[in-house]
C-alpha positions in Angstrom: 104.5 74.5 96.9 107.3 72.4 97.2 108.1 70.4 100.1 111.6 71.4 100.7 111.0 75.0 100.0 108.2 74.9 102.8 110.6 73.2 104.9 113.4 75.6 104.5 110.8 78.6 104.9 109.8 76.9 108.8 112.9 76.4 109.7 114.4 80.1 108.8 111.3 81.5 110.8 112.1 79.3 113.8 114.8 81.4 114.6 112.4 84.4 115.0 111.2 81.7 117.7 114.2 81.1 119.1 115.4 84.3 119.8 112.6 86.3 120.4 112.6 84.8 123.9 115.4 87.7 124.7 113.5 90.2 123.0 110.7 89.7 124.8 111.9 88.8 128.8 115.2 90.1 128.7 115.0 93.4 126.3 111.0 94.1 127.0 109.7 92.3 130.2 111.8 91.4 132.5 114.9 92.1 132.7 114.1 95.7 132.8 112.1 95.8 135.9 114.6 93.0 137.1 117.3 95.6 137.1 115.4 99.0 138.0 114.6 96.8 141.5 117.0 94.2 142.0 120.4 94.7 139.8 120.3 98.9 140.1 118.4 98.7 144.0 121.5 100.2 145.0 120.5 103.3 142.8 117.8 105.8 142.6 115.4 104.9 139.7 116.1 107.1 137.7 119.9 106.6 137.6 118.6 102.7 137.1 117.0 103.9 134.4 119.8 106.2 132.7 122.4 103.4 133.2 119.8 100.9 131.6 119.7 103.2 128.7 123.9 103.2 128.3 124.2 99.9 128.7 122.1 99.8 125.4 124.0 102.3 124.2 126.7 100.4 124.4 125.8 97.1 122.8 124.1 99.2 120.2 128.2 101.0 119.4 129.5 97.3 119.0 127.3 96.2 116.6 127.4 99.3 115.2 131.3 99.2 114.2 131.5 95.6 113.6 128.5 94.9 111.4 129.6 96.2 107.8 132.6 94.2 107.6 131.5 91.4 109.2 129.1 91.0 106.7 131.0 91.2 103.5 134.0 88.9 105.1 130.7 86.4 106.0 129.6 87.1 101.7 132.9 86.1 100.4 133.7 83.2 102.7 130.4 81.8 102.7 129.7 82.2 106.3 126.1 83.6 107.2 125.2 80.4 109.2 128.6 80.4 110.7 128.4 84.0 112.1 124.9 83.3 112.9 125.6 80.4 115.2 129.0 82.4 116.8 126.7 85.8 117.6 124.1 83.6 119.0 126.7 81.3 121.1 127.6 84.7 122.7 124.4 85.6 123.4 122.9 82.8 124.9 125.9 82.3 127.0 125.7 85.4 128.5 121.8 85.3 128.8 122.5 82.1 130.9 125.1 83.4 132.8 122.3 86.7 133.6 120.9 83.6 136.5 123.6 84.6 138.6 122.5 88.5 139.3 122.0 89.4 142.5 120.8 92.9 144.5 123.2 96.1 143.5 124.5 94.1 141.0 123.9 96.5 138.5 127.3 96.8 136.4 127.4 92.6 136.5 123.8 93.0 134.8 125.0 95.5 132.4 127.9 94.0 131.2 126.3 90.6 130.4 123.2 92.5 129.1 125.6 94.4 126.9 127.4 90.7 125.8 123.7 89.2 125.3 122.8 92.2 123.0 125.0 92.6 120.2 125.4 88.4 120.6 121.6 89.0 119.3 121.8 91.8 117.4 124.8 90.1 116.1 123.2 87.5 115.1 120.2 89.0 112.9 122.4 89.8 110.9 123.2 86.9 109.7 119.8 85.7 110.0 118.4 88.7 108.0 120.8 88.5 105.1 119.2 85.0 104.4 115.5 85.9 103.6 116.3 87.0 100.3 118.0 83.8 99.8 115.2 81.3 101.1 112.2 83.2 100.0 110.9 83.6 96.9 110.8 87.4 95.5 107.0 87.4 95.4 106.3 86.2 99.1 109.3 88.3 100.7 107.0 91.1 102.6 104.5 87.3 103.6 107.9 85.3 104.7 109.2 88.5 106.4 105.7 89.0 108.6 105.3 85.4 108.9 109.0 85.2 110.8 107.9 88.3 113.3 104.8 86.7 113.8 106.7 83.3 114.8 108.7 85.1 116.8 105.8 86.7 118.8 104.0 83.3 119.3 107.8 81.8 120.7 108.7 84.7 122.8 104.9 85.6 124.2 104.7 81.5 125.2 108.3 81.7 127.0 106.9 84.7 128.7 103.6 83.6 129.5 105.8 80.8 131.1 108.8 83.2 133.1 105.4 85.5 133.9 103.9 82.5 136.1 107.2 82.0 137.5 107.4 85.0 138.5 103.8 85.7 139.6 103.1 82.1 141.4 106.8 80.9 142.0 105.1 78.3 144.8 103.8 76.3 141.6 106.7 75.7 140.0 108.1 74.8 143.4 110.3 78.1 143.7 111.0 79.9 146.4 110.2 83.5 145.1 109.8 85.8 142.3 113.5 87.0 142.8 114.0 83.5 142.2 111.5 83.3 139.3 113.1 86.2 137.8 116.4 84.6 137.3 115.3 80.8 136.2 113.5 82.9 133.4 117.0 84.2 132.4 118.1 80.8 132.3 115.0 79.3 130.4 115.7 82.1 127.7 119.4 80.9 127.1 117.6 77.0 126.8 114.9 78.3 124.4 117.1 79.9 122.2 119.4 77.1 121.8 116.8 74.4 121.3 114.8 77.0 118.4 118.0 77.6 116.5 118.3 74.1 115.4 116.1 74.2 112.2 117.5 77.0 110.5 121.7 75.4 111.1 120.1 72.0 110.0 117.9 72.5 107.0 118.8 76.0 105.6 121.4 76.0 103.0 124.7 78.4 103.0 124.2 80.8 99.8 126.8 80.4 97.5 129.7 82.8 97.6 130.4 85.4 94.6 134.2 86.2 94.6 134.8 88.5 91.8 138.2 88.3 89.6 140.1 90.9 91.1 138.9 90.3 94.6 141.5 88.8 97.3 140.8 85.3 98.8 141.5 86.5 102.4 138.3 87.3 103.8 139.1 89.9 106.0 140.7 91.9 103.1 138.1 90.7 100.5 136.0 92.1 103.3 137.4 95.9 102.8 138.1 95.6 99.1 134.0 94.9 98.9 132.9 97.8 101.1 135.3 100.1 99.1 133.9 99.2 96.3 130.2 99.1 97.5 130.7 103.2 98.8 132.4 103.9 95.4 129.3 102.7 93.9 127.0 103.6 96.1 125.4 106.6 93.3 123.7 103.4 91.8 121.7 102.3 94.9 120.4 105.9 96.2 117.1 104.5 96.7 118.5 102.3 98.8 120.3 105.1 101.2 117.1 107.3 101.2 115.4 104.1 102.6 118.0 103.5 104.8 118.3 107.2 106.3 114.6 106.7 106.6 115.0 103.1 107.7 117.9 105.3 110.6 115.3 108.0 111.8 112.1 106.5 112.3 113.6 103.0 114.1 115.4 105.2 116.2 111.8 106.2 117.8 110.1 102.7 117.2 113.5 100.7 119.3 113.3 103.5 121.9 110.0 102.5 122.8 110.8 98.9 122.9 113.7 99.4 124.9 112.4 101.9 127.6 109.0 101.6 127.6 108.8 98.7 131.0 111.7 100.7 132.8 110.1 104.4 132.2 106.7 102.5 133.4 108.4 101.4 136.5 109.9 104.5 137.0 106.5 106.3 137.3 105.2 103.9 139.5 103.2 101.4 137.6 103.0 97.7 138.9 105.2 94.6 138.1 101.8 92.7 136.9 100.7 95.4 134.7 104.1 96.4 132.8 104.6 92.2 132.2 101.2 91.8 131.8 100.9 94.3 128.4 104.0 93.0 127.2 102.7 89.7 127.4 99.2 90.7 125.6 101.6 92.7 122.9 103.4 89.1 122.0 100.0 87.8 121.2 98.0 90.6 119.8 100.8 91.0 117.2 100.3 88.1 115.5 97.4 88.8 113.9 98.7 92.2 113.3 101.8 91.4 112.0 99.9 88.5 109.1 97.7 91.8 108.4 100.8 93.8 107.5 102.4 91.5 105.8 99.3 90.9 103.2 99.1 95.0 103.2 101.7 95.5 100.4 99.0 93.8 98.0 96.6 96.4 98.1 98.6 99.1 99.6 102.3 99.2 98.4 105.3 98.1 100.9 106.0 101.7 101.4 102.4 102.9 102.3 101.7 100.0 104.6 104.8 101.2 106.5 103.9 105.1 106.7 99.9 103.7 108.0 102.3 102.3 111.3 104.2 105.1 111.3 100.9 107.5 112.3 100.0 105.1 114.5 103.7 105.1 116.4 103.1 109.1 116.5 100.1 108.9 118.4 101.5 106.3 120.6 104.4 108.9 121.5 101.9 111.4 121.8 99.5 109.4 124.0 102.7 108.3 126.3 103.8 111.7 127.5 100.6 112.1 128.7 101.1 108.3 130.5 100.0 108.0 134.4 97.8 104.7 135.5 98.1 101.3 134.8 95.1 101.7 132.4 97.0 104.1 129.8 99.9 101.6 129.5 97.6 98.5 128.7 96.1 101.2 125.9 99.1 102.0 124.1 100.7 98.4 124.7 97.4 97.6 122.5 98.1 100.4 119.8 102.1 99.3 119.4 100.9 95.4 119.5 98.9 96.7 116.1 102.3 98.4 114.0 105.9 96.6 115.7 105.6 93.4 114.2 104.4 94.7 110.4 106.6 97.6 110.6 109.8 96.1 111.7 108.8 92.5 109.3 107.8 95.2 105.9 110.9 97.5 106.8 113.0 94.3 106.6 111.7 92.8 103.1 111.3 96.3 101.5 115.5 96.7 101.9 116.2 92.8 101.4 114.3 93.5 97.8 116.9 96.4 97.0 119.6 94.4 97.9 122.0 92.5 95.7 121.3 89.1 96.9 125.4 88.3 96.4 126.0 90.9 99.2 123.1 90.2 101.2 125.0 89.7 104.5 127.5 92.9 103.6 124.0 95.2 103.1 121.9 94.2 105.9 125.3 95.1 108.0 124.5 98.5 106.8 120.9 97.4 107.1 121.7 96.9 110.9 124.2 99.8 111.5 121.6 102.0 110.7 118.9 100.7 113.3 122.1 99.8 115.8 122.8 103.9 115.4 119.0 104.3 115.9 119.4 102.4 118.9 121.9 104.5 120.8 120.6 108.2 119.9 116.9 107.2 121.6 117.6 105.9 124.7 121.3 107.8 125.2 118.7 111.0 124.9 116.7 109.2 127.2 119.0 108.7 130.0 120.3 112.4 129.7 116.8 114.1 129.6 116.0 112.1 132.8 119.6 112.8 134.6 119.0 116.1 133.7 115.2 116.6 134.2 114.8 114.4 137.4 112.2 112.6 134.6 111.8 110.5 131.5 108.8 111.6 130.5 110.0 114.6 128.3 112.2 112.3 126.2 109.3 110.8 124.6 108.4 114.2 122.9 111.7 113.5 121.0 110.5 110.4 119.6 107.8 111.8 117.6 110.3 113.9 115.8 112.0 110.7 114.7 108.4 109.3 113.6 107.6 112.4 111.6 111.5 112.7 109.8 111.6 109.1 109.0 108.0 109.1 107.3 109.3 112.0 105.1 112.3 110.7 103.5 110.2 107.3 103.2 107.9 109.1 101.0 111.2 110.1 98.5 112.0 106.4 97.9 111.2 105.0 94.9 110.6 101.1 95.9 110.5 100.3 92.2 113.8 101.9 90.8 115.4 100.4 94.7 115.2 97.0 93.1 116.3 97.4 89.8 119.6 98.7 90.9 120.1 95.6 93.2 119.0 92.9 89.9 122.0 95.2 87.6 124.2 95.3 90.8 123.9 91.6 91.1 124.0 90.6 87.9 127.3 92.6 87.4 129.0 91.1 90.7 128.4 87.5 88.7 129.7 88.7 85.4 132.9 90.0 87.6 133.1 86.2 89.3 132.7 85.1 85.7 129.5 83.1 86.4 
């Protein structure tokens, strides 16, 4: 294999590195707990827990709007690793800035939480729109895994690390968890910048593909390509079922990630336990998530991802029924077997049906789709437990999600999904006349 391409390969999964440090301490671990007992102490826990759900309801809208356009202005100005590096800027900045929460500070948590998550989400984006650029059509499902599986062994390290802090803050000479709490905000926002550095340094910018009749302002290029992307969009209808799949059964696999640490909390299991799983999730799933991504070989991209969709319905199953410390470590275990392969094989199953010259404009779709996902769980979340006095009957919804998703998976014909993004891209060059 050449040297460069292995070069530009570790340097596009160091950002799955880099940024999985938010995913992990500030989406997972513990920032959650942070703000059920610190930030939202002013609250009752379940109103901690509901307003912990908005808040990613609202970062989840942003992205939501902004994504699609974003992403074909970024195609025609050749500016993936430009939006990359802006998204992230905001998000680290504001994951810094999370040091200076204090008790009842709830809406200060939110609101940089809410800045940290679409800077992140943001950010993938960008950073998804370039696997089909840096990795060979062959290895796409292998480089896909391998970047989730990076990203567990750099965010399970950091929180190893924030988890010590927390736990023993006398031997890193801190004063007290509270205190180890926020220096782990901080050490996120460092990890993340130092991580990102590979993939600005040594991966390339794609070349843009500006078609004759296209405008040379980006933001209107930016339209005139989604018009004509929904006016076409009868050629890529493998593509949407996967997609509407893609939309359904993410919407139950990021509600789990999202509320599972804040709904244990709320029922009453320990700060050493809820970290503690999280932690063994990071490095249980790598393993896992190599396994999945060699699955496609004997079982099909498609297949491999319905195998971690059962699983993710008797994990939903098995939570409602959630009440000692025990039963969380159990399904932590089950979910550290599917979220790395399903999220890594969901990602290289629609970056191989997408034109490669509007990679950034289709994983904004790609990412509107699991950013809708994201406010539907736990916005449903938050209400059932306003109106319930408990969370534990908005898990029942998730399974529904599971079970939807896996059908509408089955209609999509992987095959036929790719062809249509080889025509599609080969007409968008004959168009630039290239």
């Amino acid at each position: 294999m050449n040297k460069d391409y292995k070069k530009v390969i570790r340097s596009w999964k160091m950002y799955d590195w880099a940024n999985s440090a938010f995913a992990t301490t500030i989406m997972a671990a513990v920032l959650p707990e942070f703000y059920s007992s610190v930030a939202g102490s002013t609250l009752d826990k379940t109103t901690a827990t509901s307003y912990w759900g908005y808040s990613n309801t609202i970062a989840m809208l942003i992205i939501a709007i902004s994504a699609p356009i974003l992403g074909a202005i970024a195609d025609h100005s050749a500016a993936k690793k430009r939006f990359l590096g802006g998204f992230a800027f905001v998000g680290i900045l504001a994951t810094a800035l999370l040091f200076g929460t204090g008790t009842g500070m709830w809406f200060y948590a939110s609101l940089l939480y809410i800045f940290g998550r679409v800077g992140f989400g943001g950010a993938n984006i960008f950073y998804d729109s370039l696997l089909p650029h840096v990795a060979r059509s062959e290895e796409i499902d292998r480089v896909s895994a391998e970047g989730y599986a990076y990203g567990y062994l750099g965010g399970g390290i950091l929180l190893a690390i924030n988890l010590l802090m927390i736990m023993k803050p006398g031997f890193f000479g801190i004063p007290n968890a509270l205190w180890g709490s926020r220096i782990s905000f901080l050490s996120v926002a460092v990890w993340w910048a130092v991580f990102s550095i590979p993939i600005f340094r040594n991966v390339s910018e794609p070349p843009r593909v500006i078609a004759r009749d296209e405008s040379y302002n980006p933001l209107l290029a930016g339209y005139q390509r989604l018009r004509r992307t929904f006016r076409d969009a009868r050629r890529f209808k493998e593509l949407i079922k996967f997609i509407v799949a893609f939309w359904l059964y993410n919407d139950g696999i990021g509600t789990i990630i999202i509320m599972a640490v804040i709904f244990g909390a709320e029922i009453g299991i320990g700060r050493v336990h809820l970290v503690g799983a999280i932690l063994m999730v990071q490095f249980l799933g790598i393993p896992f998530t190599l396994l999945f991504g060699r699955l496609p070989k004997k079982l099909g991209t498609k297949n491999s991802i319905l195998l971690a969709l059962g699983i993710y319905t008797i994990i939903a199953i098995l939570g409602y029924f959630m009440q000692r410390p025990l039963h969380f470590w159990l399904l932590a275990l089950l979910v550290s077997m599917v979220q790395g392969g399903s999220q890594a094989l969901s990602r290289s199953m629609y970056g191989s049906m997408a034109p490669p010259s509007k990679s950034a404009e289709f994983f904004g779709f790609y990412n509107v789709s699991s950013k809708f996902a994201g406010i539907i769980g736990p916005t449903l979340f938050g209400v059932v437990g306003q109106l319930t006095g408990s969370s534990r009957l908005g898990i029942i919804s998730v399974i529904f999600f599971f079970l939807s998703g896996a059908l509408v998976l089955t209609q999509v014909d992987h095959t036929q999904g790719i062809k249509a993004a080889i025509s599609e891209d080969d007409e968008e060059r004959m168009r630039a006349g290239q």
